[in-house]
N, C-alpha and C positions, 0 to 999 in steps of 0.2 A: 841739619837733619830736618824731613818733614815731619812737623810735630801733627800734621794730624792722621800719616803713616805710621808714626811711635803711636798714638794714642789706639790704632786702630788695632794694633797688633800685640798691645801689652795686656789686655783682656784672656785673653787665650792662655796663659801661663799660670800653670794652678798651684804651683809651688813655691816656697818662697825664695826656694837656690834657681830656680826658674826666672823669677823678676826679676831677682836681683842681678845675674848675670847676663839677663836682655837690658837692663840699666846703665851696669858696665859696657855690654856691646858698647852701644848706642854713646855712652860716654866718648868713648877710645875714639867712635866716629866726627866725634863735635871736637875732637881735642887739633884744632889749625895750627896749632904750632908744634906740633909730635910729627915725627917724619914717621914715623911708625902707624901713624893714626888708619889707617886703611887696614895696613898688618893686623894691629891687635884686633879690630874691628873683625878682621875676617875671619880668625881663630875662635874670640868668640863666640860668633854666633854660628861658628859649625859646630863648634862644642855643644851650643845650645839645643840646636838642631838634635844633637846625635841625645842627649839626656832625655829632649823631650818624649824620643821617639823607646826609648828602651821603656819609658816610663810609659808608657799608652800601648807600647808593643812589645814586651817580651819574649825572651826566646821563646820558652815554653806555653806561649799560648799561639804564636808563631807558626809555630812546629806542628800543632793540632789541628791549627784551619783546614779546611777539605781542599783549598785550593793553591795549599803551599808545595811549591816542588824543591827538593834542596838542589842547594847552591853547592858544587865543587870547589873552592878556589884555588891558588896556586901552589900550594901546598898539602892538599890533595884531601885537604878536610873539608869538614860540612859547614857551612857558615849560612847565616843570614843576610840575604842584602837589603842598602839602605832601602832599596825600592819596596821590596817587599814590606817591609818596616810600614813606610809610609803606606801601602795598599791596606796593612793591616789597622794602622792609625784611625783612617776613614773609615772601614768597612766590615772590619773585625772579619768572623767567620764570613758572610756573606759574598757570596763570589761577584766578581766584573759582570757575569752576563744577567745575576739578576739586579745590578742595580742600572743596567741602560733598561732590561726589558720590564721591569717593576717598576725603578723609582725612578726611570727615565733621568740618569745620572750616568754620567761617562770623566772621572776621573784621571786619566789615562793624563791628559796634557799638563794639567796644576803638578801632577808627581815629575811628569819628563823636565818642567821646569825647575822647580823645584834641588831638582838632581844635578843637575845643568851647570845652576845657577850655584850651588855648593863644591861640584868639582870646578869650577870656574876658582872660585874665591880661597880655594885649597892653596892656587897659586902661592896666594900672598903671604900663605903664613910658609914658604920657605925664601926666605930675602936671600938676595942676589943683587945684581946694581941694577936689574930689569924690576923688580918690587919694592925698590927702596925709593922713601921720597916721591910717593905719585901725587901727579899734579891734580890739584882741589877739582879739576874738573871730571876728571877720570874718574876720582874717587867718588864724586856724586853720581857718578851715570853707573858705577858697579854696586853700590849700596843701594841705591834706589831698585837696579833689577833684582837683587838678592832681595829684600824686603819686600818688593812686589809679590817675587813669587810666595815669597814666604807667607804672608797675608791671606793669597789665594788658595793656596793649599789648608791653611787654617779654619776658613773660609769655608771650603770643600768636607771638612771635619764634620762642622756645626751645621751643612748643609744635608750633609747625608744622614745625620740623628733629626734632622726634623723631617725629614720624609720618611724616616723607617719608621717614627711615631705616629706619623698620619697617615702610611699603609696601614699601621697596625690597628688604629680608628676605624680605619676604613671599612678592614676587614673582617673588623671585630661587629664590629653592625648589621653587617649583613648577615654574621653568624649568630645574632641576635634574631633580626630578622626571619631567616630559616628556623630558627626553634620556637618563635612564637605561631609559627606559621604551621608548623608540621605537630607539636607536640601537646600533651593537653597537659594541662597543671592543674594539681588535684584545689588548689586555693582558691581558685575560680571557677570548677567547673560543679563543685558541691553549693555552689549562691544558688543556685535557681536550676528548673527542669532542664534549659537548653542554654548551657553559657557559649559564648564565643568572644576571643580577641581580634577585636576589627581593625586595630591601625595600634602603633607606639608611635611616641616621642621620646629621643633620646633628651636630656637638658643638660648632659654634663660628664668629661671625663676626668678619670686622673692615670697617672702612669706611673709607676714604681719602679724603678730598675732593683731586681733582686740576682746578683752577679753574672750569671747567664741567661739569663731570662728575665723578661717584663711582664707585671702582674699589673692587669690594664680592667679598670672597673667603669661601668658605666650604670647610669641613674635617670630615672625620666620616669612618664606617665604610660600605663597601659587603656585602651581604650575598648571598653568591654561591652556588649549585648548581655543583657540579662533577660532572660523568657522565662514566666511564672506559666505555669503548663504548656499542654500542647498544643498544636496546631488547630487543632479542631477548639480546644479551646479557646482561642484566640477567633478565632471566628464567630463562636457564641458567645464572647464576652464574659465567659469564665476566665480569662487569663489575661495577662497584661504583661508589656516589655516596656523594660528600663535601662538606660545606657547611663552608667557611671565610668570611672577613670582611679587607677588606684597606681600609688608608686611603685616601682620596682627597681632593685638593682642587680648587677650579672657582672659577675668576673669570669676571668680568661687570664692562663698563664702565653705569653707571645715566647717562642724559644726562637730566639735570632742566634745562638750559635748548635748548628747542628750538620752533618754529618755532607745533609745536598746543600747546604749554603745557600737558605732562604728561610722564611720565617714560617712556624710550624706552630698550631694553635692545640690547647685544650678546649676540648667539649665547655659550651658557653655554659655557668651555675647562676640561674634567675631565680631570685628572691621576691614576690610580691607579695605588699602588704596589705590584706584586703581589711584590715579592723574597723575599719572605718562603715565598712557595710553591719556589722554588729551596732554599731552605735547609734 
């Protein structure tokens, strides 16, 4: 086995019936002397597959997405497919078209392999004199595609949570932006006869996941004009401007599961601390 494909893929598994049955995989796979070693091999780690995915995807939150359509099968009920499972894994509520046209992400291939690559290895967990006894070479060139794709699709998971988190910076910024821009806050505009916010600095996020939704806070400097009379006084030397700089911080709830399948914000709540002009 490539131990630095095990290493790379045993991160991923947050459970501890999770590792330990990618450890067994992975064992069954390293066992050269089990004619079966490919067999078990491939039983478990579609087992693994199928746990990991009920556990990240659920029926019932499944069901809810905006972009789920049910499944008939042959029996004329409603079911869930793997695929969808997996689309749900990566992308939860958020639909296919906005994560090409948002997070510039197309998932579409890591799932087709992925799929592929599992009904592939289905094979072997029914022995017949065609899946019995595969030779070491065979069995490294199907393990290794199976754990490729598996890796990639993993891969694909942790890729699509860090771009939903950095649209959501993204976006939350400029909705910072626009309300410093458009709005007046009464803690800054009672300093002096003519206050104004001329520019921010953001210096820092953090991100909460709160079950359907992300409570996303941001922290930095406001950068203020302050004018002790008016214009005319300023001209006669009755008045004077002074630029100070005062913290501030602004949350925003991000709903990434909602109804169009894309991420929908609360009104930005800016906190500035002016005390320091007191002192």
């Amino acid at each position: 086995m490539d131990k630095q494909l095990e290493n790379s893929i045993a991160p991923h598994f947050k459970t501890n019936f999770e590792k330990d049955l990618f450890k067994a995989a992975i064992a069954n796979l390293d066992d050269n002397n089990n004619v079966l070693s490919l067999n078990n091999f491939s039983y478990a780690i579609r087992e693994l597959v199928r746990n990991f995915l009920s556990r990240l995807a659920p029926d019932e939150r499944v069901k809810r997405a905006p972009w789920y359509t049910p499944f008939i099968n042959q029996d004329g009920k409603e079911s869930i497919t793997r695929k969808q499972r997996m689309h749900y894994a990566i992308h939860g509520w958020l639909t296919e078209e906005f994560l090409k046209n948002r997070l510039s992400l197309d998932v579409t291939d890591s799932i087709d392999d992925l799929n592929t690559s599992i009904n592939n290895m289905s094979k072997y967990t029914h022995i017949n004199a065609e899946t019995f006894n595969i030779p070491g070479a065979t069995k490294t060139i199907e393990s290794l595609d199976m754990l490729g794709d598996l890796l990639r699709f993993l891969m694909d998971i942790e890729e699509c949570k860090g771009k939903v988190r950095n649209a959501i910076i993204i976006d939350f910024s400029e909705r910072i932006g626009n309300s410093f821009s458009i709005e007046t806050f009464d803690d800054i505009d009672i300093l002096s006869t003519h206050s104004s916010i001329e520019d921010f600095g953001i210096e820092g996020y953090t991100l909460k996941e709160l079950g359907e939704t992300i409570e996303v806070e941001a922290y930095g400097q406001v950068h203020t004009r302050l004018q002790i009379g008016s214009n005319s006084d300023l001209l006669n030397d009755d008045g004077f401007v002074t630029h100070m700089d005062f913290p501030f911080t602004a949350t925003c709830i991000a709903d990434i599961h909602n109804v169009s399948g894309d991420i929908q914000y609360s009104d930005p709540e800016i906190q500035i601390d002016t005390d320091k002009y007191f002192q």
